[in-house]
C-alpha positions in Angstrom: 0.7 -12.7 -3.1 -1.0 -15.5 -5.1 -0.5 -16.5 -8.6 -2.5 -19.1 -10.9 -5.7 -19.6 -9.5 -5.5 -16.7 -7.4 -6.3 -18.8 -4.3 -4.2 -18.3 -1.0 -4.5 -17.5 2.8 -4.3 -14.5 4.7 -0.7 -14.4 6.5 -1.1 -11.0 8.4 -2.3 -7.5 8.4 -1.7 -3.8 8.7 -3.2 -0.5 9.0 -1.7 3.0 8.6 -2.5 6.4 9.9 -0.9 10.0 10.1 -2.3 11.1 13.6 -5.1 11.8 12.6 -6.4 10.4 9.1 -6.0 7.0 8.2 -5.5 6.7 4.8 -9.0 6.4 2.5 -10.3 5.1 -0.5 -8.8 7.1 -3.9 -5.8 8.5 -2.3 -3.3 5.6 -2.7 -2.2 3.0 -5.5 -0.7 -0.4 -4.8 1.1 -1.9 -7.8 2.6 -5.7 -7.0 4.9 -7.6 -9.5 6.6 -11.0 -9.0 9.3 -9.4 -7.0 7.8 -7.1 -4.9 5.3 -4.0 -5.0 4.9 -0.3 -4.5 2.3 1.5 -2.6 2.1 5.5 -3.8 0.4 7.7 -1.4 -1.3 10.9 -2.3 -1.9 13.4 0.4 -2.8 17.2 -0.7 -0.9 20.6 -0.6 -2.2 21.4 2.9 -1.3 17.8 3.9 1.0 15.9 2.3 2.5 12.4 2.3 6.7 12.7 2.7 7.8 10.4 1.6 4.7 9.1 -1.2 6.4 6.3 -2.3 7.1 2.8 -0.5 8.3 -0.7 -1.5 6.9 -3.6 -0.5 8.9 -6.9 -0.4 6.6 -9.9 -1.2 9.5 -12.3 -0.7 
């Protein structure tokens, strides 16, 4: 997370997938705050995200 200029380096990395489907552009929202963040998920009624929610620790 950076703050003030909004310079900083890349520590690390991550991807995510369900099998099958990674998940793509317009089906998730990441919201991060001073203490930490939240990544929602959306999946649809055929195929859905349990749980949708998930906190991320910044620390």
């Amino acid at each position: 997370m950076v703050q003030g200029l909004g310079v900083g380096q890349r520590t690390g990395s991550w991807t995510a997938a369900d099998g099958y489907r990674p998940v793509s552009a317009g089906t998730y929202d990441l919201a991060l705050g001073p203490d930490g963040g939240t990544l929602t998920v959306r999946g649809t009624p055929s195929d859905p995200v349990m749980p949708a929610d998930h906190t991320i620790d910044c620390h």
